[in-house]
N, C-alpha and C positions, 0 to 999 in steps of 0.2 A: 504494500500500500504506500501512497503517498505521504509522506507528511512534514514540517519545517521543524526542520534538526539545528543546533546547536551545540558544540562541544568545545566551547572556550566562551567563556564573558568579554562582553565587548560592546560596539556599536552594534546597530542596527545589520549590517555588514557579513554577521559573525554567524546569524540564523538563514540556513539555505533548503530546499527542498530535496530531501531524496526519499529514494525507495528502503522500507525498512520492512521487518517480519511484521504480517497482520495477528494482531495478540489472538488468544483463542482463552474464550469463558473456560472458569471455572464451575465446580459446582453450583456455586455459590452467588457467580457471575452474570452478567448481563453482559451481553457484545454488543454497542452501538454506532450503524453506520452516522457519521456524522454530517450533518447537514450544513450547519453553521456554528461560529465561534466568535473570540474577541481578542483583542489587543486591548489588556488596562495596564492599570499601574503596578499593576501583580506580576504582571508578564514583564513588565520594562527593567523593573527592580532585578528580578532574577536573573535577568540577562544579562543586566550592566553592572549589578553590584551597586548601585546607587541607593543605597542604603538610607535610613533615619540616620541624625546623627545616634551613635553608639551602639549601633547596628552592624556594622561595618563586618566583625569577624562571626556574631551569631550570625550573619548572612551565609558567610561561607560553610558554617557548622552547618546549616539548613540544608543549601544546597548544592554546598559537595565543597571541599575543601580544598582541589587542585582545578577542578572544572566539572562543569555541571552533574548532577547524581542523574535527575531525569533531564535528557535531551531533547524532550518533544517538551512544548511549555503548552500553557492556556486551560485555565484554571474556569471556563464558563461555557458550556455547549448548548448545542439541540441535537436533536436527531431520532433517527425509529430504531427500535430493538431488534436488531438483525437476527439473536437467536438469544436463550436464557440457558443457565446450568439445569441440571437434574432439582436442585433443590431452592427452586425459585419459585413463586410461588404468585407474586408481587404484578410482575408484568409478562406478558405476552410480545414473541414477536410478530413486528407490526404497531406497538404502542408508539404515540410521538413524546416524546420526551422532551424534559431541559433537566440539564443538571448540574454542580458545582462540583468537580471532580478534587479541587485546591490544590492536596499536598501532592494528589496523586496527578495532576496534570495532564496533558494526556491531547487537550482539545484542539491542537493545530495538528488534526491528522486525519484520514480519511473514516476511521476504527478505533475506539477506546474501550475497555473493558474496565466495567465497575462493581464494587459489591453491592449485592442487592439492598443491604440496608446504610448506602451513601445517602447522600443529597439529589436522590432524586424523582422529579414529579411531573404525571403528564403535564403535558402543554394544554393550558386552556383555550376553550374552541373560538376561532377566528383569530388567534393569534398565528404571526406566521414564526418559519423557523429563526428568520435573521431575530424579530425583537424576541422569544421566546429564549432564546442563545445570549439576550442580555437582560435576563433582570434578573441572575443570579448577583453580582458582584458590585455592585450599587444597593441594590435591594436588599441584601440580607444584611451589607453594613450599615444603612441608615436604619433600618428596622432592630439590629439589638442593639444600637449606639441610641437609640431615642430611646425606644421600647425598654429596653433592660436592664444597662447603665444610666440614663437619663429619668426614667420614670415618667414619661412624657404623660401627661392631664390634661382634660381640655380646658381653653381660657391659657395655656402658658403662653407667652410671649419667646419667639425663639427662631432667633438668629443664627442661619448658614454661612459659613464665610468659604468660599470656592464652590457658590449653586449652581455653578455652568456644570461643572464636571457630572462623570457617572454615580459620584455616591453624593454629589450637593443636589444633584438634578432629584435621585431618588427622596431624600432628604426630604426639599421642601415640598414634595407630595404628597407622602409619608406622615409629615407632620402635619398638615392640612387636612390629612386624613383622622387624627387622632386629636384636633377641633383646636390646633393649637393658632396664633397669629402670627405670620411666618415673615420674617425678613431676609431677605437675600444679599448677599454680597458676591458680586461679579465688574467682570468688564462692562464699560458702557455699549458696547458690541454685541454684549449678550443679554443684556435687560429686556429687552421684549420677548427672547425665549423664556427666561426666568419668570417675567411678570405671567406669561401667557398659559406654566402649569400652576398656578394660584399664589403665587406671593403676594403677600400685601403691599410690601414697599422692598424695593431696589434699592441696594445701595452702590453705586460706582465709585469700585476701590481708585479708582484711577482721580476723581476730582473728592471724593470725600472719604472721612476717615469714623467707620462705625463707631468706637472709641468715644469721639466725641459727640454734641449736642440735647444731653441730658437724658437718653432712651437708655433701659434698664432690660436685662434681659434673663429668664427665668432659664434658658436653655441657649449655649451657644454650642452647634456642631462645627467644628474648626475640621473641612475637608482637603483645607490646601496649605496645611502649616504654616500657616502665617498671623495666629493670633496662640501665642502661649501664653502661658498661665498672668506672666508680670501685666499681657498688653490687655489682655479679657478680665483678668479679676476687677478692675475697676467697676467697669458695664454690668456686672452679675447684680442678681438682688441678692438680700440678704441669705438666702437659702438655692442660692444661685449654682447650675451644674455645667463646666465646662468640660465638653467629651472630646479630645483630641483621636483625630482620625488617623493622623499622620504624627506622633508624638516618637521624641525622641526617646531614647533607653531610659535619660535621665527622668522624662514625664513619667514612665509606668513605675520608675521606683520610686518616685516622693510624694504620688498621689495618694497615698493611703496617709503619710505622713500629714501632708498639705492640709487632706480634708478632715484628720482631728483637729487641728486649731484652728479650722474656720467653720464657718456654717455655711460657706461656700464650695462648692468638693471641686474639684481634678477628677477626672475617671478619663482611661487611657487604656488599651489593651488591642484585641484582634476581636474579630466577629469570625463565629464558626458557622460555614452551612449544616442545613441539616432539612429531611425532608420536611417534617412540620414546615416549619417556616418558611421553605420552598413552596407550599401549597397554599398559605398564607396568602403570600405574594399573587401565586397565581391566581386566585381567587379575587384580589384586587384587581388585576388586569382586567381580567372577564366581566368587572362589571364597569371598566373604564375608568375605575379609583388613581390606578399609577400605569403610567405608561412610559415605560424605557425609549430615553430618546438616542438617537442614531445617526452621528455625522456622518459618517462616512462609511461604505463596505469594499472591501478587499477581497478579489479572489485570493486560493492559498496561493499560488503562484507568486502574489505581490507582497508577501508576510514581509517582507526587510522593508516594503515603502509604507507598511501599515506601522511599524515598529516607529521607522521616523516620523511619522505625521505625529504621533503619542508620543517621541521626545518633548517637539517643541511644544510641548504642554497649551497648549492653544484649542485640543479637539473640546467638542462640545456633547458632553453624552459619550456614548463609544463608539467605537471603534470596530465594525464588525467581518469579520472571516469568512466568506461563500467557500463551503469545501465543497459541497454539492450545486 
């Protein structure tokens, strides 16, 4: 089968297409032709080693210590279940799927094989495979970053700062969803995307600085590391939760500290997939709650020009893979 291979960390450059063994289910397994995938920030990180600060050598601990562990990257799919193991019981081949494969990777390929109790859940109807193949990796992070760490209630008032991106975009949907009033932080290029999936107010980091004008915020989700604890704690209310999406090592280890002596917390961590949540999700699509948005698609062919378009941090939404 086809699929974009990497075996050194590098530019975009470094990931190429070739012919590799088509995996074969286990008992246990599901074999899924793949339809569609993505280029996020998951995919870029592992490639390039562009790490959080303090991340740097747990990156390599992760994945792979001289050069990469898994080769194939892309941590977000769709596709139909080409055939199941003996003890699956779950899905049928023939079912359309999405799923979040993460550690196990896998989705820039024609074929991935997963356990049957991964992250994964049909695709809800009239959804196609390209947006189906992205609202794993946006989605499940804004949903336990609000939902679980945040404690998101309706009436919060709660501030995105990076709402263009794939997990700001899901974000302030998400939280529109759960009755909060939602403000946005992006470029002034992308304000009408942002206003147009329910943001109450825009704010354009480029001529104004959230920080100031006297606005108080019960919930800020910081998607594009640019609001740490010193720059946001000001803005919080007194019971105020800043969720860093993008937090350095030093965030995840002083946030338990931070939040004993204030009444204001730090929460910092990773957001796991998992099927509930995956069904969640899907369940919001279907009734037109959240919809994963979609700059741009890529055949696989084009994975190293998909890779670059997602350096210059500029995509809006993601980034999507046509394997099929």
């Amino acid at each position: 089968m086809q699929a974009a291979v990497y075996t050194q960390y590098g530019p975009p450059s470094v990931v190429s297409i070739q012919n590799i063994a088509q995996p074969e289910p286990k008992a246990t397994e599901v074999l899924i032709r793949i339809h569609a995938s993505a280029v996020n920030s998951g995919d870029m990180r592992a490639r390039s080693l562009d790490m959080p600060k303090g991340f740097g050598f747990i990156g390599r601990l992760v994945f792979g210590l001289t050069g990469p562990r898994k080769p194939v990257l892309g941590v977000e799919l769709s596709g139909v279940i080409e055939s199941v193991g003996d003890k699956v019981s779950a899905f049928k081949p023939g079912d359309k799927i999405f799923a979040a494969p993460e550690g196990a990777m896998g989705g820039h390929a024609e074929f991935q094989t997963l356990r049957k109790d991964a992250a994964i859940a049909l695709i809800p109807k009239g959804c196609s495979f390209e947006t189906a193949a992205v609202i794993s990796f946006g989605g499940i992070t804004a949903l336990q970053f609000l939902r679980d760490k945040g404690e998101i209630k309706r009436g919060d008032k709660v501030l995105v700062n990076g709402a263009s991106g794939t997990v700001g975009l899901a974000a302030v949907q998400l939280a529109k969803h759960f009755g909060a009033h939602v403000s946005g932080v992006c470029s002034g290029r992308n304000a009408q995307l942002v206003r147009s999936i329910g943001a109450d107010v825009v704010i354009d980091y480029t001529t104004a600085d959230f920080t100031e004008g006297g606005a108080r915020y019960d919930l800020i989700l910081d998607a594009a590391g640019t609001a740490p604890w010193s720059r946001a704690r000001p803005v919080l209310t007194k019971t105020g939760r800043l969720l860093l999406v993008n937090g350095s090592l030093c965030d995840m280890l002083c946030a338990p500290f931070v939040s004993r002596k204030n009444g204001k917390r730090l929460m910092a961590g990773v957001a796991m997939g998992n099927a509930k949540d995956l069904r969640f999700l899907a369940d919001l699509v279907a009734k037109g709650v959240f919809t994963p948005i979609i700059d741009r698609t890529y055949p696989l062919s084009d994975i190293a020009l998909a890779h670059a378009y997602v350096d210059t941090g500029r995509k809006k939404g993601s980034v999507v893979i046509s394997v099929v």
